[in-house]
C-alpha positions as a Markdown table, in Angstrom:
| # | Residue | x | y | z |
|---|---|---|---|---|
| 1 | Unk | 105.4 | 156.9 | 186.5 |
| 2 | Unk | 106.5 | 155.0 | 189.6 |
| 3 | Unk | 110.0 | 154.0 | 190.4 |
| 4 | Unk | 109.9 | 151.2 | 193.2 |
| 5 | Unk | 112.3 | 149.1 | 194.9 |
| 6 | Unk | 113.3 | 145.5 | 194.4 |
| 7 | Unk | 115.6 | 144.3 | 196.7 |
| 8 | Unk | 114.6 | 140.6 | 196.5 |
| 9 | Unk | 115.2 | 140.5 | 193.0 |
| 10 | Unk | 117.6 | 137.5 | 191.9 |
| 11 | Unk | 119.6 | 139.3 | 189.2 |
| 12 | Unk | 120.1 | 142.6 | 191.2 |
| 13 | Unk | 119.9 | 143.4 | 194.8 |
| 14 | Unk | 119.7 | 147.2 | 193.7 |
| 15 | Unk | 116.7 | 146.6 | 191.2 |
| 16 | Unk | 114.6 | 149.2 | 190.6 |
| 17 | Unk | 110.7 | 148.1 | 188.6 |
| 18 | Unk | 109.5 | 150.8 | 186.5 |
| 19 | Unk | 105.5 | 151.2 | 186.6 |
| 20 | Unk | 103.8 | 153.2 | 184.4 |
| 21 | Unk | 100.0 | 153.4 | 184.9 |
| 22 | Unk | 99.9 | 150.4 | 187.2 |
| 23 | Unk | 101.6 | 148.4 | 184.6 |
| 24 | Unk | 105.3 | 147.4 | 185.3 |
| 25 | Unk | 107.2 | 148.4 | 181.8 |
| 26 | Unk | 111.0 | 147.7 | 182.8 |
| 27 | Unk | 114.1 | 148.0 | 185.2 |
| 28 | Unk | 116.0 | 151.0 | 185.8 |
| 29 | Unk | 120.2 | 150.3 | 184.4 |
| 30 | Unk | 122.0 | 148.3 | 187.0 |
| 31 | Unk | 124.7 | 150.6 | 186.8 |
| 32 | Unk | 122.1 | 153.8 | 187.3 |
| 33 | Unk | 119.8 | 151.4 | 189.6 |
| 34 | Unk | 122.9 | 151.0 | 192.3 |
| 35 | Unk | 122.8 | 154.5 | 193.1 |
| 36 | Unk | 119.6 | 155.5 | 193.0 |
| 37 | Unk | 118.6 | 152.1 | 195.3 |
| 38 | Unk | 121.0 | 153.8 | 197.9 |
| 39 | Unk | 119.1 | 156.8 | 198.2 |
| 40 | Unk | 115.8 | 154.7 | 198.2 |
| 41 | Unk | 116.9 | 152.6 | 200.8 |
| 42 | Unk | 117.5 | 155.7 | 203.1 |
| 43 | Unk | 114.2 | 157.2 | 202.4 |
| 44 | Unk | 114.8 | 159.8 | 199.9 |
| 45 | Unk | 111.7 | 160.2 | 198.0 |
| 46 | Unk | 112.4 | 159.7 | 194.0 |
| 47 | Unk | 110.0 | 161.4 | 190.9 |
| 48 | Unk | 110.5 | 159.7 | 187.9 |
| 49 | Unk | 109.0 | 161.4 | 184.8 |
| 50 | Unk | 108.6 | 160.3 | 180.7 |
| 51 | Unk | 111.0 | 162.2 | 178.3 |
| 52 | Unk | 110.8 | 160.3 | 175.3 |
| 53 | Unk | 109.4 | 156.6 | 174.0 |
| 54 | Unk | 112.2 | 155.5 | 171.2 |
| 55 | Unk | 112.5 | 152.6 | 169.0 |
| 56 | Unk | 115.8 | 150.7 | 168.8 |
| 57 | Unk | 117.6 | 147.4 | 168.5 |
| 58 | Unk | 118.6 | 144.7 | 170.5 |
| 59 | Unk | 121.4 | 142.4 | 170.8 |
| 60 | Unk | 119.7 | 140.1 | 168.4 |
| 61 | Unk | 119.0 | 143.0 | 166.2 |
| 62 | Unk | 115.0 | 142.7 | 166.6 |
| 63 | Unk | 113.0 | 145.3 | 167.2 |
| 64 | Unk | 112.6 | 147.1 | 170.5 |
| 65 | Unk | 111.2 | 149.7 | 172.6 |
| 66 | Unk | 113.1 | 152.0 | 175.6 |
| 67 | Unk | 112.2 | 154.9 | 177.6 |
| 68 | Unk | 114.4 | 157.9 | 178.6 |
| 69 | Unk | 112.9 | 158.8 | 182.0 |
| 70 | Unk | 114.0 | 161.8 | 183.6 |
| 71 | Unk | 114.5 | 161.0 | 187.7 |
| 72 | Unk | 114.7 | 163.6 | 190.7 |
| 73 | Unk | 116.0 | 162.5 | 194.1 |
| 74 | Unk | 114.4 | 164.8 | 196.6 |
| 75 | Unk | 116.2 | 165.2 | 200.1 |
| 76 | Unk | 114.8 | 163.3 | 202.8 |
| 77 | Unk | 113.6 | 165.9 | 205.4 |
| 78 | Unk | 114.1 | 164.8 | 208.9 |
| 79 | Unk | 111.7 | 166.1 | 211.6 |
| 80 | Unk | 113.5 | 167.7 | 214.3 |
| 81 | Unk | 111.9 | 168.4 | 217.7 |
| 82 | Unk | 112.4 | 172.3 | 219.4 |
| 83 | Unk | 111.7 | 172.9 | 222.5 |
């Protein structure tokens, strides 16, 4: 799973495109999507793995699918020169 960037994106300068083998499946939550895009933007690298595939209801009670994705933020390492 692939968590990339979107800042072009019309509805949400924070978007975040979820890919899943190649395929792009969804958006991460605006609301989750506004942190994590800050910590993109400054080159923190971000894991994204599947937790679970569940079946729900929309607004318009029809049948839908959501993931629950588990996300890791590792820190950005910055190279320092010694002399």
């Amino acid at each position: 799973m692939v968590l990339e960037r979107e800042p072009t994106n019309f509805h949400d300068k924070n978007a975040i495109k979820v890919i899943l083998k190649k395929k792009h499946i969804g958006y991460i939550r605006a609301i989750e999507a506004k942190k994590i895009a800050v910590l993109m933007d400054k080159g923190h690298e971000v894991k994204a793995y599947l937790k679970a595939v569940r079946e729900f209801e929309d607004y318009d009670d029809n049948s839908a699918l959501g993931c629950d994705i588990v996300i890791f933020v590792l820190n950005k390492i910055e190279e320092v020169n010694v002399i």
